[in-house]
N, C-alpha and C positions, 0 to 999 in steps of 0.2 A: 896151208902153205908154209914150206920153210922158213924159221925166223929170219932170216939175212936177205931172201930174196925180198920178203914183204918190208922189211926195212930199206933197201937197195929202192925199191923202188916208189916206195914211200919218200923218199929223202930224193930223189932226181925229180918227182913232180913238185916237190917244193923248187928246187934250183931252177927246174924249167917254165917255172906253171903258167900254163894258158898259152905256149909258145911249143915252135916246132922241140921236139927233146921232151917234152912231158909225154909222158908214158900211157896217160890217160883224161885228158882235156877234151872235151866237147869242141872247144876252140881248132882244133887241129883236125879228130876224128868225125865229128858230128853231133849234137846232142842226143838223135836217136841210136846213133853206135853205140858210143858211151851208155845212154839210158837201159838200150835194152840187153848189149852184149857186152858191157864192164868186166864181166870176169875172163871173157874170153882177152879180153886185151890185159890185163894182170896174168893171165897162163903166158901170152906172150913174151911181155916185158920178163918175166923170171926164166924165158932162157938166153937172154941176154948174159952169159956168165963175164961178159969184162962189167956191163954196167954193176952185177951183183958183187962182184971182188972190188969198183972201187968205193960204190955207194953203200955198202954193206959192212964198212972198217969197224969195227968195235963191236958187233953183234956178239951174242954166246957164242963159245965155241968150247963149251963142257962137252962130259960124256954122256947127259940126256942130250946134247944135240947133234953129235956125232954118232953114236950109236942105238938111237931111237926115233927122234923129229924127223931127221933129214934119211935116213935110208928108208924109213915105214910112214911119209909126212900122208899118204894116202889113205892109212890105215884108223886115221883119226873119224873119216867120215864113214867109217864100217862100226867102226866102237861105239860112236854116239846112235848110230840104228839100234845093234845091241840093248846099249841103254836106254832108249827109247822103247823099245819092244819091252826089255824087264818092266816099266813103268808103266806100258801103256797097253802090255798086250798086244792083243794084232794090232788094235788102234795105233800103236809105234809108228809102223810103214806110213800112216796117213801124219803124226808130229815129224816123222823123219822127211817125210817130201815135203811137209811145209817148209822145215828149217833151211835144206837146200834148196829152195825156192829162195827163201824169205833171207836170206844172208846175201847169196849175190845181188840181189835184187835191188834193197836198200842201203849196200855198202859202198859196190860197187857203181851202181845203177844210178840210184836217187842222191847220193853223196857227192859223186864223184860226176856225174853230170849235170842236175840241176844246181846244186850245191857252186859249181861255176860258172852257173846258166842264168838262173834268174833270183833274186830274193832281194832284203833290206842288206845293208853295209854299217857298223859301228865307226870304221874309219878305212882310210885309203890306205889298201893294199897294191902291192905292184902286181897283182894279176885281177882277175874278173871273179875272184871268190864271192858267195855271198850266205846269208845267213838264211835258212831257206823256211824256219820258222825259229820262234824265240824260246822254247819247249824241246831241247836237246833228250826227250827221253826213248826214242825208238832204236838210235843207233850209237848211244852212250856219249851222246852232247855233241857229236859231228855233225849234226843238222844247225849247228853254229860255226858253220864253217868258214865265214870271214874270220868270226875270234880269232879261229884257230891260225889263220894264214897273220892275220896281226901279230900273232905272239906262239908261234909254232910249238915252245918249250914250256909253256906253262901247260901246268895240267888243268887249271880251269878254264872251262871254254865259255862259259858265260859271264858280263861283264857288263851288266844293265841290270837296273833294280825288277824290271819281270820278265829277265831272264833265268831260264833252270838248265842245268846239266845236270845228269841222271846219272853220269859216270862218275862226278865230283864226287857227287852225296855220296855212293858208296867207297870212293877214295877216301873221304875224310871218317866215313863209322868206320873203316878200316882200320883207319889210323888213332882213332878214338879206343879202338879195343887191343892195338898192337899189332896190327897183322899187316901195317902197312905204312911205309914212312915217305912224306913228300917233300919232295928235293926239290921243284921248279914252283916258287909261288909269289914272283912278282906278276901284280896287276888282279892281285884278289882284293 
């Protein structure tokens, strides 16, 4: 997906969330929509180009993104088959259908409808977010997804002593070897 669009509408399910305007809420769509058909309602919401131009302000807008992401943004999920096949051989086809399986599934799917369906709460949010287990490592700590609606800007999402986020830890070795510096770190 386009950086701006996934940004655009990333950012209007925060302003909308759980209400009519959110782009992807079980509240609105259905649990089962959302669960099973998430990415088709993300294909959606990104042709939306007024909501993209106003909820998308500040995104890149270099020349990898002007002249590679956004004119060939389709040609990402032909490259990784590619490199899937280099690695795996024929085996490839069988990593590559898991991965486009397994990315809308649990991003879209289990994130983005259970995640404001059912789970525990660390504190009251103004939508129906919840944490949908304490173990943030299958979809890089978004399965902590009240943290996340609590404190949108920080990049750690877990915020309980046996809590884990999977995405932190390699934020922070990143940042331990130089390859990555963190800007948002209130409520660590």
């Amino acid at each position: 997906m386009i950086t701006k669009q996934w940004v655009a509408i990333h950012r209007k399910h925060h302003a909308f969330s759980d209400k009519d305007g959110d782009p992807h809420t079980p509240h609105v769509f259905g649990i089962w929509r959302v669960f099973l058909k998430g990415a088709g309602l993300y294909h959606a919401a990104s042709k939306d180009s007024d909501m993209v131009t106003k909820f998308g302000v500040g995104t890149p807008d270099d020349w990898m993104e002007r002249v590679i992401y956004t004119p060939h943004s389709r040609l990402g999920i032909l490259l990784m088959l590619v490199i899937d096949c280099l690695f795996f051989g024929p085996w490839g086809f069988v990593v590559w259908g898991v991965q486009m399986i397994w990315i809308p599934f649990w991003a879209a799917g289990v994130i983005n409808g259970i995640g404001h369906w059912y789970g525990y709460k660390n504190g009251t949010s103004r939508d129906a977010s919840c944490n949908i287990v304490p173990w943030g490592i299958v979809v890089g700590g978004e399965e902590l997804h009240n943290n996340h609606h609590l404190n949108p800007a920080n990049v750690k999402l877990s915020r309980r002593w046996f809590e884990f986020d999977i995405g932190y830890m390699w934020l922070r070795l990143f940042s331990l070897l130089g390859l990555a510096k963190i800007v948002r770190t209130d409520l660590i």
